[in-house]
N, C-alpha and C positions, 0 to 999 in steps of 0.2 A: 286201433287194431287193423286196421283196411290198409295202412302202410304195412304192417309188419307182412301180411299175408299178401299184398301188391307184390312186393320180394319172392314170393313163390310163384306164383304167379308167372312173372318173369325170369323164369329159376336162372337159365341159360343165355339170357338175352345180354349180348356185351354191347349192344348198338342202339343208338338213343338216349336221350337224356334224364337224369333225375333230380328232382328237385332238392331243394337241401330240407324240407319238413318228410319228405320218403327218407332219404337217407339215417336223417337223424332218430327219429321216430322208430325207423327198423336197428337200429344200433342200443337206442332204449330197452324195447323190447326183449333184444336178446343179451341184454347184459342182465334184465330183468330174469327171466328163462333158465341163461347158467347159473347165478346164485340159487337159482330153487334148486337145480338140477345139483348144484355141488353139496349142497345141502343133504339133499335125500341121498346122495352120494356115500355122503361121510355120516351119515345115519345110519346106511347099509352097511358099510365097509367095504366100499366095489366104485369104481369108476367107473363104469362101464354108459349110465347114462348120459356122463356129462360128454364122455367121448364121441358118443351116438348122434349126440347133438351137433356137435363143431362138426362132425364130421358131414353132415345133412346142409348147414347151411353155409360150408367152407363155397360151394359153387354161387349161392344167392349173393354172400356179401361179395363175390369180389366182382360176380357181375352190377354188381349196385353202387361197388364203390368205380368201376369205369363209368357208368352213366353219368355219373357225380362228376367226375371230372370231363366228362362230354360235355358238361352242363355248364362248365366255366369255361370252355373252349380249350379244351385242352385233350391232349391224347391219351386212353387206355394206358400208353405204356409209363407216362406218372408213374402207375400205380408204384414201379421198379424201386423208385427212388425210395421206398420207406425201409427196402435192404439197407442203406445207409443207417449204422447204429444214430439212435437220439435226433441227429440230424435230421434224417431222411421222412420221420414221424411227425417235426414239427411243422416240416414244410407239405406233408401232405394234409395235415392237421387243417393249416391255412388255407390248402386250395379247396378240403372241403366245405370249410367255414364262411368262403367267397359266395359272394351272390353270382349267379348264373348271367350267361350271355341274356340279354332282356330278347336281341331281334332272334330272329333263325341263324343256326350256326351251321358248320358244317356237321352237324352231328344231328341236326335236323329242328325242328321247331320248339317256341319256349313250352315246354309241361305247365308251366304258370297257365296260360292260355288255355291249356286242353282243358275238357268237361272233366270236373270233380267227381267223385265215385259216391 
């Protein structure tokens, strides 16, 4: 749970690295989240919560999915490429899946290194 809420945290942070157990761990969570959320949705007969949701952490994931790719050494603007239909998703797929620069990058030092929460 200290990943998913790490993501808040850092609601608007696009600079610095994230590990791939943050990344992944916060994508868990909220795929976990919107099935409750669509659920009670279509219980209700209203979207309105699941909406509320994506709409809340549209800014966390996509500053979390640039760290991610800070993290491989690579630039924020990746991110672009997942506009490419099927394509552009497997190739971001892969650079999130990549193990992270080990030394310091230009995106600044390994998170592996830093003190655990």
């Amino acid at each position: 749970m200290n990943w998913y809420l790490e993501a808040f945290k850092k609601y608007a942070v696009f600079s610095g690295r994230a590990r791939r157990k943050e990344f992944w761990m916060f994508q868990l969570f909220n795929i976990i989240v919107s099935i409750v959320l669509s659920i009670i949705d279509q219980a209700l007969g209203i979207q309105l919560l699941s909406l509320i949701y994506v709409l809340a952490v549209l800014i966390p994931s996509l500053a979390l999915s640039v760290r991610r790719l800070h993290d491989t050494g690579r630039s924020g603007w990746w991110i672009l490429i997942g506009l490419i239909p099927l394509v552009g998703f497997i190739i971001l797929l892969v650079f999130y899946c990549s193990e992270g620069d080990q030394a310091q990058n230009a995106h600044g030092p390994n998170p592996k290194l830093a003190p655990a929460y």
